[in-house]
N, C-alpha and C positions, 0 to 999 in steps of 0.2 A: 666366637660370638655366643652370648651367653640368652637363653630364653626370653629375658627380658627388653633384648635388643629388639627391634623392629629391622623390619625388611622394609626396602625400597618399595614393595608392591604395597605391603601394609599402610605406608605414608602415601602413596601416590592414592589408596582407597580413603586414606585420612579428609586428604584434601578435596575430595568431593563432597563434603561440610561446608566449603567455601563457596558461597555464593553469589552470582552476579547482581545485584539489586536491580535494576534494568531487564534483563532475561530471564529470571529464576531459572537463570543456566548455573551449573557449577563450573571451575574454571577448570576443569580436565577436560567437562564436554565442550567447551568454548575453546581449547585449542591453546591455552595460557600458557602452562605448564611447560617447561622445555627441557628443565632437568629436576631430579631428585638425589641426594643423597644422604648418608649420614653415617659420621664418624664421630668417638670420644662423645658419642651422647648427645650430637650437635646434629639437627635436620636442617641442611641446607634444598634453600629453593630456588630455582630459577625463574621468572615469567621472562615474556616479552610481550608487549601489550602494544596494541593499535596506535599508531603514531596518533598525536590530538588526548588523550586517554590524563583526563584531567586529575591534577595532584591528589584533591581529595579521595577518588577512588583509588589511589594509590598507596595513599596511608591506610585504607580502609583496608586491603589487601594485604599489607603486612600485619596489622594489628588482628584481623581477621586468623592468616594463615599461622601466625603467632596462637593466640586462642585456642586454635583446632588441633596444632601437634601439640604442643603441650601434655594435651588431655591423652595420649599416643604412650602408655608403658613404655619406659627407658628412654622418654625422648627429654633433656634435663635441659634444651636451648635450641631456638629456631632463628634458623638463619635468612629474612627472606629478599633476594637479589628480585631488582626489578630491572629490565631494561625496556626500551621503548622501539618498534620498529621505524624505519627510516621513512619520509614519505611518501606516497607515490606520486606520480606524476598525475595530472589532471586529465581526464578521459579527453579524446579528442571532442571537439564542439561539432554536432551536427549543423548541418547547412538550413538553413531559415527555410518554412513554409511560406512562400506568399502568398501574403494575402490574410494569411491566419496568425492572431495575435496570441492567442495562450493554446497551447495542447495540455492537452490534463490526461494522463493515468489513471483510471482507476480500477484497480488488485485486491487481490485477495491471498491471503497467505495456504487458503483451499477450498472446495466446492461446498456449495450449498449454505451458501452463508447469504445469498438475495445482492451479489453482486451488479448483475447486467440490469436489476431490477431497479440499483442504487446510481449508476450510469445515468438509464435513462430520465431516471428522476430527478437528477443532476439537471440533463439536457433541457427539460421540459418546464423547472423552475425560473433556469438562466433564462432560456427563451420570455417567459412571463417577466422575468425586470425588462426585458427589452434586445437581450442582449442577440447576436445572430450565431447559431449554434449550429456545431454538425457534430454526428456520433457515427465514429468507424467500431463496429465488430470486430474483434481481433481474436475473439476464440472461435479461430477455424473449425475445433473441431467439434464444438458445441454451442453455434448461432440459435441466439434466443432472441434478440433483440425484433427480427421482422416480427414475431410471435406476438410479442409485447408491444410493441409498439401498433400494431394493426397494417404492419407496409408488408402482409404476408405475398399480398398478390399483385404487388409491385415490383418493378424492373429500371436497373439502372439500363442507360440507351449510350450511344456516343453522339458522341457531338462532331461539328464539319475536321476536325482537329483531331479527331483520337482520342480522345481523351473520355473517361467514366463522367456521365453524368448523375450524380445520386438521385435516388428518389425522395422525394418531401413530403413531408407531412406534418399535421400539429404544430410548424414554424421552423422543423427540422430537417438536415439532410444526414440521410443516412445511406451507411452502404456496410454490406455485411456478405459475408460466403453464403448465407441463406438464400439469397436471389438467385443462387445460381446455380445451386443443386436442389432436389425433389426434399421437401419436408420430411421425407420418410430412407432416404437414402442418408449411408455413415460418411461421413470425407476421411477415407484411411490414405493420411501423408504423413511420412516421415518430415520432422521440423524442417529438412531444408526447403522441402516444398512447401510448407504452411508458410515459412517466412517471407518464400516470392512472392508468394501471394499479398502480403500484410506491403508487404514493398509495394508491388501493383496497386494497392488501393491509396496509399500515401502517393504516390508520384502521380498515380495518372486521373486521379478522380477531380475533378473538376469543384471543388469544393467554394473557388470564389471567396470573395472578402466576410471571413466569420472571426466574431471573438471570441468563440471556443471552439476548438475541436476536442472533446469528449473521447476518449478511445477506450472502450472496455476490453481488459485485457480478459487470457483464458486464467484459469487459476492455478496457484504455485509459481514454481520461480526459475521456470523453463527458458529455453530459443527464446521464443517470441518478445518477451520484456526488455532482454536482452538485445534484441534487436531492433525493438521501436529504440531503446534508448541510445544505440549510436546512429539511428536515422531521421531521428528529428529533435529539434532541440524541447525537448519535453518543461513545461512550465515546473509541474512538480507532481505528486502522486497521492490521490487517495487510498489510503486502506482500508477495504471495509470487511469487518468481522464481528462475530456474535459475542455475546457475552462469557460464554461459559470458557473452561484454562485452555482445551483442547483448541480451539478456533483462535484464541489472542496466542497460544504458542507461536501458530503458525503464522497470526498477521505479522509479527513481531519479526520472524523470520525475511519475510517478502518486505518490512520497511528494512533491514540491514542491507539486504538486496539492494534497492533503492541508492540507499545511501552510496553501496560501495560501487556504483554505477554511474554517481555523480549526480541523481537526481535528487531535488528538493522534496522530503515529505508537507504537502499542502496538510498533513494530518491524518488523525482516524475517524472513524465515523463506526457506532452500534448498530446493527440494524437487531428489528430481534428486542430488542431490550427490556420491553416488556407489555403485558397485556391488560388492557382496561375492555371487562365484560361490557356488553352493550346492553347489557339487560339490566344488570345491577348494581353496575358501574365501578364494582369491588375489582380492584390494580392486585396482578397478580406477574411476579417475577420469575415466570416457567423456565428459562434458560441462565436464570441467576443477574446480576446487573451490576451496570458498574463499572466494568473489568476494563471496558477500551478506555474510557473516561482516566483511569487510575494505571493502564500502562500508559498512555500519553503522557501523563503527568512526571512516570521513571523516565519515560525517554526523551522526554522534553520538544514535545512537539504539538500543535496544537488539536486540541479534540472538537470535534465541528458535527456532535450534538449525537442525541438519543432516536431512533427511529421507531415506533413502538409495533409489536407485532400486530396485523389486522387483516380479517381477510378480505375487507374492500380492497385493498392493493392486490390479494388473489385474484379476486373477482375481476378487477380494470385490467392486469394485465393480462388474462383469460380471453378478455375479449378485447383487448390490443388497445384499449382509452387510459394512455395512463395521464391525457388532463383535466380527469375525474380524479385524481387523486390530490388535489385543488381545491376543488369547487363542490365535491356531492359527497363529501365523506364528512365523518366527526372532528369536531372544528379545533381536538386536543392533536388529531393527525395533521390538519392543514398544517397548522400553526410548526410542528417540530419539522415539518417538510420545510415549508418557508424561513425556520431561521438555521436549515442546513446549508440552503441553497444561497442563503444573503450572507452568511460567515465564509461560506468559500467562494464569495464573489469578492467578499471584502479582503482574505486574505492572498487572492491572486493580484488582487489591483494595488493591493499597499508593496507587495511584493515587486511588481513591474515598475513600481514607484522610485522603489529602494536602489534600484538595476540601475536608472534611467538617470543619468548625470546631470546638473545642474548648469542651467546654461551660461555660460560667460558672458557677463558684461563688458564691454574694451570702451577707456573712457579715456580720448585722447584731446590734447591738451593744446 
């Protein structure tokens, strides 16, 4: 081998040029790649790509990986093989909630992005069209929701039956591991115990006939998601995340999750996105914008709006009113609250629509 030849390591660092449009992953870190070689001047490539993995991206992958060796000293022809993985099999369907017509997800791809915040603003809008709402807590290990919501010093009871009855408030029932440890005490469980618990509140709480159940999950793409999603048949999942690359990496990750889980992304959602002064009403883009709007659009799912930074929603959920965040705030906040909460009302119900077969006429003669 002469100096000018390249090494397998040298093309395999080659192809980290090659880019996913979708993830701003390269396809070494996406897992693509299955072999490398090169002889007579010739760099052959192997992928195997996601069963479903649409022709254009496909072409896009040769002409790409094509491109990038090239530019590679001593590489005179690229070879680029594509195969396709086989399907899998459909996750098992979880067993029907009664009583309860959509369960909704909503994740975060990691902390601090005003998730539980997003939840319950979720809840509190649907409540407002009409709709009958309950919101399950599902991060055991950091219950924010009694907090925010003002149900701090409320307690679920049972009922003649056994069964959780949640506590209500603002037109909601809620239940969360807050109620049940000291505001000031950690819940240190290992996931199998977190997940009995998420069990326990799904089976036995008493939640009645609601058309959504709300489940804020914890963040990241742990047990728990994992586990709502083969325990109830989940409608579909919000992602919510901030604007800037860091936080859409990560949402991005937690919708693949989703996806490979069987669940429908209902879409993303900004929170975050940007700040209108109160004083001088000059719009300033402190975490950047944009970013969920424009990976939605690579991954083709729907974007269900901008939420702007403010700290009346500090303020309301500080003090547990979040349907002040409605009614006595700046009418540029209501307004993006209200067409989050009607675009994902609209896209669960066209959805249920799409599901729900067309009924048969029998016209006999």
């Amino acid at each position: 081998m002469t100096e000018s030849q390249p090494t397998v390591e040298t093309l395999r660092e080659a192809l980290t040029g090659v880019i996913e449009p979708g993830s701003r992953r390269d396809v070494v870190a996406l897992g693509f790649v299955r072999n490398v070689a090169f002889e007579n001047g010739i760099a052959t490539v192997s992928y195997q790509l996601p069963n479903g993995t649409p022709e254009s991206f496909q072409n896009y992958l040769r002409q790409t990986t094509c491109d990038v060796l090239l530019k590679t000293p001593g590489v005179e022809a690229v070879n680029a093989e594509i195969a396709i993985a086989p399907p899998q099999p459909p996750p098992t369907a979880a067993p029907p909630m009664p009583g309860i017509k959509h369960v909704v997800a909503v994740g975060a791809g990691k902390g601090g992005v005003g998730k539980s915040t997003i939840a319950l603003l979720a809840a509190v809008g649907l409540t407002r069209l009409g709709r009958k709402v309950g919101l399950l807590d599902a991060d055991v290990h950091g219950p924010s929701i009694p907090k925010l919501s003002g149900t701090e010093s409320m307690q679920p009871v049972p009922d003649e039956e056994g069964r959780i009855v949640p506590p209500e408030k603002h037109g909601i029932k809620f239940m969360s591991m807050g109620y049940l440890v000291a505001p000031d005490q950690a819940v240190i469980w290992r996931g199998p115990m977190a997940q009995k618990y998420i069990k326990e509140f799904l089976d036995r709480a008493a939640w009645g006939e609601l058309d959504y159940l709300i489940i804020d999950l914890p963040p990241g793409t742990g047990d728990i998601p994992l586990t709502l999603a083969q325990s109830v048949p989940l409608t579909g999942a919000v992602i919510v995340c901030t604007p800037q690359d860091v936080a859409l990496l990560d949402a991005i990750k937690a919708l693949h999750m989703y996806e490979k889980l069987g669940v429908e992304p209902l879409g993303i959602i900004e929170n975050m996105s940007y700040y209108i002064c109160p004083h001088c009403g000059n719009r300033d883009e402190i975490f950047s914008h944009g970013g969920a709007e424009k990976a939605a659009a690579d991954l083709n799912v729907p974007f269900l709006g901008a939420i702007p930074l403010n700290i009346a929603i500090r303020k309301n959920g500080d003090a547990g009113e979040p349907t002040a965040n409605f009614t006595a705030i700046e009418p540029h906040l209501i307004a993006s609250l209200e067409q989050f909460v009607a675009r994902l009302d609209q896209l669960v119900t066209e959805r249920a629509r799409e599901k729900t077969p067309l009924p048969t006429l029998k016209i006999s003669g």
